[in-house]
C-alpha positions as CSV (number, residue, x, y, z in Angstrom):
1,X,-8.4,-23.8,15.1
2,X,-10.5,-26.6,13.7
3,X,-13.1,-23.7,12.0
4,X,-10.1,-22.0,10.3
5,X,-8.7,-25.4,9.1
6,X,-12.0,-25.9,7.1
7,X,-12.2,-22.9,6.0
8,X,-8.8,-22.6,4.4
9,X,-8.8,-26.4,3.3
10,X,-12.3,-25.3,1.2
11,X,-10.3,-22.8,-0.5
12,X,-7.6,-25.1,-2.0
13,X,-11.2,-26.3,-3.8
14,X,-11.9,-22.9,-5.5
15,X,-11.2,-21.6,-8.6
16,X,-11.0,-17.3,-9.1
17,X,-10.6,-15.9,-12.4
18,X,-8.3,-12.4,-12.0
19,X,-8.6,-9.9,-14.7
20,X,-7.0,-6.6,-14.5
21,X,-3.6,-4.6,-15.4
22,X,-0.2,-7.0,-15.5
23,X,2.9,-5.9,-14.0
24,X,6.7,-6.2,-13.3
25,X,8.0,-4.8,-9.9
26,X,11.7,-4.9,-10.1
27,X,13.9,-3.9,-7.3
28,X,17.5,-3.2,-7.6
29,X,19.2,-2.9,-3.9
30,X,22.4,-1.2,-3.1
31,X,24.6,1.3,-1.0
32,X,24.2,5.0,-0.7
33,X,28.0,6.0,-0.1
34,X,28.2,9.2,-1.8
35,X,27.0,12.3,-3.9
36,X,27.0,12.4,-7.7
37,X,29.8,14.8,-9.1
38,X,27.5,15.9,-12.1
39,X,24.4,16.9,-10.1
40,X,23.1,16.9,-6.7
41,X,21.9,13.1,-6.1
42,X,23.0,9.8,-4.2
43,X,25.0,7.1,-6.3
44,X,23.5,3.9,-5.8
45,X,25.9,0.9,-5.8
46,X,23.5,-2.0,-6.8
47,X,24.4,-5.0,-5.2
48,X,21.2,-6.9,-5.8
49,X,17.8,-7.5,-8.1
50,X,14.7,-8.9,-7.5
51,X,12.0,-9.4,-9.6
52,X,8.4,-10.2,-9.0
53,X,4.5,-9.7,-10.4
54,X,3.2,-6.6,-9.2
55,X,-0.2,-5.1,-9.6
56,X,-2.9,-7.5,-11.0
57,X,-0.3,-10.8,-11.3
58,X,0.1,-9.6,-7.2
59,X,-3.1,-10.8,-6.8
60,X,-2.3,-13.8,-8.8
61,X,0.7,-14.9,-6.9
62,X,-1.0,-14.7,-3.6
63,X,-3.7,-16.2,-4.5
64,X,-1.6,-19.2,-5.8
65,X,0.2,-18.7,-2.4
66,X,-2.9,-19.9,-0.9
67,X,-3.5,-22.8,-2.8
68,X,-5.9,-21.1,-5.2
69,X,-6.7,-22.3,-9.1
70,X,-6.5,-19.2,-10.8
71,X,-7.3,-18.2,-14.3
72,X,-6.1,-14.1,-15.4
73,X,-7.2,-11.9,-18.3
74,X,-4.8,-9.6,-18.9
75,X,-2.3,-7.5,-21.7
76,X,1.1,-7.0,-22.0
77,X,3.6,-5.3,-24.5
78,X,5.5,-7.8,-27.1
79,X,8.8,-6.5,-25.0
80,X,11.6,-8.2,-23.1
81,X,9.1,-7.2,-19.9
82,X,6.0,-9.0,-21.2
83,X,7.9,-12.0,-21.5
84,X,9.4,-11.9,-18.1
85,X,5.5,-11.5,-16.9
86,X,4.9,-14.1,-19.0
87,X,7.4,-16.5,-17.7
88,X,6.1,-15.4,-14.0
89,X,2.8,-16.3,-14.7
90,X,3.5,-19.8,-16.3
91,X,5.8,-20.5,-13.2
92,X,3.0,-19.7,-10.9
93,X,1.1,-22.6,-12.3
94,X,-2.0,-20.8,-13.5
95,X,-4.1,-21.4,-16.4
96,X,-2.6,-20.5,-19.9
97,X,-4.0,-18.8,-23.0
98,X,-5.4,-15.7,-21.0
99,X,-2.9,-12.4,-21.6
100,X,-3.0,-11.0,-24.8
101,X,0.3,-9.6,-26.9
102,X,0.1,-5.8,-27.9
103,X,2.6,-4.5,-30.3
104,X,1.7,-1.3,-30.0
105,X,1.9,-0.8,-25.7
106,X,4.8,-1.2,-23.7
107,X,4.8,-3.9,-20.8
108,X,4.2,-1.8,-17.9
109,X,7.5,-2.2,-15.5
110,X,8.2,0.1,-11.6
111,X,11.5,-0.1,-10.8
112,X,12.6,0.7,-7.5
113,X,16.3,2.0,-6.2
114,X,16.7,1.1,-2.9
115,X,19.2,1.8,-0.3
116,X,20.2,-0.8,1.8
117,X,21.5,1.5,4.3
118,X,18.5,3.1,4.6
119,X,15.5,0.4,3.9
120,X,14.1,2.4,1.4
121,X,13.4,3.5,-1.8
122,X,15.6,6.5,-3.2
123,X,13.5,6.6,-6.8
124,X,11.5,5.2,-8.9
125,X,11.2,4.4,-12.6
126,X,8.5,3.5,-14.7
127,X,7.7,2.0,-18.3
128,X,3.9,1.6,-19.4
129,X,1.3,2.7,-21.8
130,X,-1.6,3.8,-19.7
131,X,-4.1,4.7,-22.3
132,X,-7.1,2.6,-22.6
133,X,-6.0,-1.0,-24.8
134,X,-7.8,0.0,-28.4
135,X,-11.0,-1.7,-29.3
136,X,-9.6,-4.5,-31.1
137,X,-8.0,-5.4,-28.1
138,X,-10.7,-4.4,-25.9
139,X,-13.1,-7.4,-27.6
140,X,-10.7,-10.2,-27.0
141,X,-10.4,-9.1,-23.7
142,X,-14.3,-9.4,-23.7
143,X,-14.1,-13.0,-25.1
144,X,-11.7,-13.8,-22.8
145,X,-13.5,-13.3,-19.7
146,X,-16.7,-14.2,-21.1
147,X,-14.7,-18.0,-22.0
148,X,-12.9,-18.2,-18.6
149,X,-15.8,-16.9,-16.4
150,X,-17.6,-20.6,-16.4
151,X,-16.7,-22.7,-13.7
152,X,-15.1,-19.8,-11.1
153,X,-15.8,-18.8,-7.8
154,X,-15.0,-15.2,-7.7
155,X,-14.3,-12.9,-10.2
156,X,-11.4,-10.1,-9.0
157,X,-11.0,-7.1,-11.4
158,X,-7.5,-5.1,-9.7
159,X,-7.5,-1.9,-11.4
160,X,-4.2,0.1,-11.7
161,X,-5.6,2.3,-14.5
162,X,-3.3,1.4,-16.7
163,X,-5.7,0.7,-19.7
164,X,-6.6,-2.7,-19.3
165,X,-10.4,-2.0,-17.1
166,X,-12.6,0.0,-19.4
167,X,-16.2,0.6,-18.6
168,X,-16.6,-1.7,-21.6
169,X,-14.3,-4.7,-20.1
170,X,-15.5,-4.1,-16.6
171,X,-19.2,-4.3,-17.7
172,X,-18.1,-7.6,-19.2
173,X,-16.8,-9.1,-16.4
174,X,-20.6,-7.7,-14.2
175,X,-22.5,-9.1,-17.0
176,X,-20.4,-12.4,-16.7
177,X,-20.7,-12.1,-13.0
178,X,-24.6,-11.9,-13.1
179,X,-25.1,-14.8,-15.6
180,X,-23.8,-17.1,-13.8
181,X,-24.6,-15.8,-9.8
182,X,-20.7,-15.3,-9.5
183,X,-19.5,-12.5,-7.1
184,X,-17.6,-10.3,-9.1
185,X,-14.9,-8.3,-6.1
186,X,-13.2,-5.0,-7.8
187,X,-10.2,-3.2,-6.4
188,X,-10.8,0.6,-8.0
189,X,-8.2,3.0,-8.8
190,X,-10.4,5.2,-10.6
191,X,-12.2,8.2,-9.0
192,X,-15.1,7.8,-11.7
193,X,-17.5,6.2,-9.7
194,X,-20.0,5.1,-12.3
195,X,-17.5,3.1,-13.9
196,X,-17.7,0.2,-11.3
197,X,-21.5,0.5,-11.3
198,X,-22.8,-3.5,-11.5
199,X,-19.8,-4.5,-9.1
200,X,-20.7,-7.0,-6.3
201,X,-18.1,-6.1,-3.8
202,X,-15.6,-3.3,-4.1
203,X,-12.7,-2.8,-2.0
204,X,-11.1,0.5,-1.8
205,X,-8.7,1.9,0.8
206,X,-9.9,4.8,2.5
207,X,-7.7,7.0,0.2
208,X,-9.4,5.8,-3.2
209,X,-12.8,6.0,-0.9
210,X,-12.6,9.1,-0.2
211,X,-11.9,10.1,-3.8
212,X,-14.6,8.0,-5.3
213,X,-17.4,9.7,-3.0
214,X,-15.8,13.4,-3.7
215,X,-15.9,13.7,-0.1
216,X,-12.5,14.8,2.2
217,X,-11.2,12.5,4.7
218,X,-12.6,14.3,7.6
219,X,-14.4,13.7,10.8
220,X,-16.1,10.7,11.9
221,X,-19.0,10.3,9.8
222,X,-17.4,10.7,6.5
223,X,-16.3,6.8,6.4
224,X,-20.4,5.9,7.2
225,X,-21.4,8.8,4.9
226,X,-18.9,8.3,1.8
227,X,-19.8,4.1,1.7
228,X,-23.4,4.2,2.2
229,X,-24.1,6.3,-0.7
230,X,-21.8,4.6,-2.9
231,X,-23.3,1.3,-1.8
232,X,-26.6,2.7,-2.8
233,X,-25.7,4.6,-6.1
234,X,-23.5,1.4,-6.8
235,X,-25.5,-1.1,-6.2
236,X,-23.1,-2.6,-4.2
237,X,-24.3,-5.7,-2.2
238,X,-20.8,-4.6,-0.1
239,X,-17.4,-2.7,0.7
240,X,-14.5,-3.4,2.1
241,X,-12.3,-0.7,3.1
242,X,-9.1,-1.3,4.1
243,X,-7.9,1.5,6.9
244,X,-4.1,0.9,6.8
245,X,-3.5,0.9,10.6
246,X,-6.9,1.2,11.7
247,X,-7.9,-2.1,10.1
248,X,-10.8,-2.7,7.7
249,X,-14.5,-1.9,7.9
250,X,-16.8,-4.0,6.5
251,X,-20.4,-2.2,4.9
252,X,-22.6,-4.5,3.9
253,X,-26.6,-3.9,2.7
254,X,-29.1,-6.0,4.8
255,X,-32.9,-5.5,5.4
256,X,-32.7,-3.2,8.2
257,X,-30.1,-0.6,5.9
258,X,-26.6,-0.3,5.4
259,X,-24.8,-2.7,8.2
260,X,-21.1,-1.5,9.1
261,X,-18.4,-4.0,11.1
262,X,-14.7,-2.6,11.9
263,X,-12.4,-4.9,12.1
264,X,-8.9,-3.5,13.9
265,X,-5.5,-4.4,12.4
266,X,-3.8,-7.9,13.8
267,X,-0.3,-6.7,12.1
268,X,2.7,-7.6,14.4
269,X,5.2,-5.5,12.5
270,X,4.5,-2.9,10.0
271,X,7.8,-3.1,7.5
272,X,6.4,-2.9,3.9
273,X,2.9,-2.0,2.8
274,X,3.5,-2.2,-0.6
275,X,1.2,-5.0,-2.1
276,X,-0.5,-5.7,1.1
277,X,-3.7,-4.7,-0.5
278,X,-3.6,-7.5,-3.3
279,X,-2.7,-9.6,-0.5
280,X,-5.8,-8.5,0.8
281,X,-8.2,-8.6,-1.9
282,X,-6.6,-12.3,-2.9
283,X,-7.4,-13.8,0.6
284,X,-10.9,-12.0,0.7
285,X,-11.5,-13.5,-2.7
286,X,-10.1,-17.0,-1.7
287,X,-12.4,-17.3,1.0
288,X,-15.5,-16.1,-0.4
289,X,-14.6,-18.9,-3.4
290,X,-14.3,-21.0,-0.6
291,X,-17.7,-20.8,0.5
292,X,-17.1,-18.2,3.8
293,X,-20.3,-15.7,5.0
294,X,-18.9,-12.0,3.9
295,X,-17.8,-11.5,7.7
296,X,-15.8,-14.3,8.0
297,X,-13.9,-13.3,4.6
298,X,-13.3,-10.0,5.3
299,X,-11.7,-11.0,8.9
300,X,-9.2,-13.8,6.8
301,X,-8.6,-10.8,4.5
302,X,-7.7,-8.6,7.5
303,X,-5.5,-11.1,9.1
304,X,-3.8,-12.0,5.4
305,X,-2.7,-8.5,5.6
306,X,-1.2,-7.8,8.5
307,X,1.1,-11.0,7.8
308,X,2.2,-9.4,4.5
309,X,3.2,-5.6,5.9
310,X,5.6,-7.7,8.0
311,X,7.6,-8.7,5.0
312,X,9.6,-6.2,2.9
313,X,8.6,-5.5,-0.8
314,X,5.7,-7.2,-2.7
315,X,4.9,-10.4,-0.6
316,X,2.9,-13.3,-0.7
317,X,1.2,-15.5,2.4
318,X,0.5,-18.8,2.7
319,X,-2.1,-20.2,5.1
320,X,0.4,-22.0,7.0
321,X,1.8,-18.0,7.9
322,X,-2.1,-17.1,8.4
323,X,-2.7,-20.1,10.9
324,X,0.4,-19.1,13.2
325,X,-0.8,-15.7,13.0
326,X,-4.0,-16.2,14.0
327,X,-2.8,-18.6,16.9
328,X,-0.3,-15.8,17.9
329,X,-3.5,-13.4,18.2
330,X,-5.4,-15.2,21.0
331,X,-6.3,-18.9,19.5
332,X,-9.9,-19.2,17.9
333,X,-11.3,-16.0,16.6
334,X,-14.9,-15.6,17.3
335,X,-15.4,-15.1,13.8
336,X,-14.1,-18.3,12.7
337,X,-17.3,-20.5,13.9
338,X,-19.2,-19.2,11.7
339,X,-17.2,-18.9,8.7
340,X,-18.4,-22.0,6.7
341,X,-21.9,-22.2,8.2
């Protein structure tokens, strides 16, 4: 494994600069014994809380995971929830000085009931402002990135449209990307196309693909179809999509056309997908930052995420849990020869 111990030792050396929409996943665990008396629903007996980053600080914390220097643009509420992202995000180890306080939004929080008895959720409640952050907000968002952006690797923007990735922030962080030959890797949530227009890599699941391109889920052209005209109208240099359990397919541009590469799921278990594609988009990032060909990332990316539907709720991996993986799935990948060359 002495290609895959390079590779991941060069990505302790990176740094990644994360901008996108802060969250708190909390999850409060219990038994489902019996039926509400005032209306038609299970009681849930909490016997346990958890609480962790979610949506953009998921990326974060599994990019830390992985050894990563991280700096994050980002906005939360001035709420008992901001502060707990806060306090997360300090904890983590990452740069300071990069989310910005908002009186006027709430911190966005998903909280999930679930039943131990069952091993899964029974509901869910949220708390957010999802409108776009206002302009004054919006510019020193702007300065933000434009400030952090020197010295990085990769640029992630993770979009959970919840206000924080306008066209005007996201053409920021392109513009930021350009000046300074720094790939900029998106995660869209958005099914406005034209909005990630400037983007060096994005990485939808085949879901958010499909509604991007306007095209159903149908047949076995449409995956070819949908990505090489968004690559084109984009003016992508790549996508990722992520396939759940048929793995990931790589589309990349080259001088011949549109060159695609599947890649087929290495998960051992499937428990939990929630999260798995941050961890997905964090270990594709990391290794790109780490100097990897866009093959070689995407196949670390593949592999971080089967690790992380194995666990239950929002999980992180580490490379130690990659390496075993990996070793568990037939020694030296093919892929991994070339991944620092």
């Amino acid at each position: 494994m002495e290609h895959i111990n390079r590779l991941l030792g060069a990505i302790s050396n990176c740094r990644v600069l994360v901008v996108g929409d802060l969250m708190l996943d909390e999850y409060l665990c219990g038994h489902v014994e019996r039926i509400s008396p005032e209306a038609p629903v299970p009681i849930l007996n909490v016997v346990g809380r958890e609480a962790t980053l979610g949506g953009a600080g998921n990326v974060v914390r599994n990019l830390r995971s992985l050894g990563v220097r991280v700096s994050f643009v980002g906005v939360t509420g001035e709420d008992e929830t901001g502060e707990q992202i806060l306090e997360m995000l300090g904890g983590l180890g990452t740069e300071e000085g990069g989310v910005v306080r908002d009186g006027q939004r709430k911190s966005t929080r998903k909280v999930r009931f679930v039943s131990l008895e069952h091993g899964q959720q029974v509901f869910r409640m949220d708390e957010e402002t999802p409108e776009p952050v206002c302009k004054q907000v919006e510019e020193r968002i702007i300065r933000l990135i434009q400030e952090k952006g020197d010295d990085v690797q990769v640029l992630v923007c993770s979009d959970y449209l919840k206000g924080v990735l306008t066209e005007r922030v996201l053409n920021a962080a392109f513009k930021t990307g350009r000046e300074r030959s720094t790939p900029v890797v998106v995660a869209p949530k958005d099914s406005n196309a034209q909005k990630y227009k400037g983007a060096s890599i994005l990485m939808p699941n085949a879901r958010e693909l499909s509604r991007l391109a306007g095209t159903p889920m149908d047949g076995l052209p449409w995956l070819m179809e949908s990505a090489g005209r968004l690559t084109k109208s984009l003016g992508l240099e790549a996508m990722l999509v992520t396939r759940g359990k048929e793995g990931m397919s790589l589309f990349e541009k080259s001088p011949s056309g549109l060159h695609r590469m599947d890649i087929p799921t290495v998960a051992r278990n499937v428990y939990d997908v929630t999260g798995a594609g941050d961890t997905a988009i964090a270990a594709f990032a990391a290794a790109l930052g780490g100097g990897a060909e866009l093959r070689s990332a995407a196949h670390l990316a593949n592999a971080a995420a089967g690790v992380a539907v194995g666990k239950r709720g929002t999980a992180t991996v580490t490379t130690e849990e990659i390496l075993e993986h990996l070793e568990e799935k037939n020694s030296q990948p093919q892929w991994a020869e070339e991944a620092l060359r």
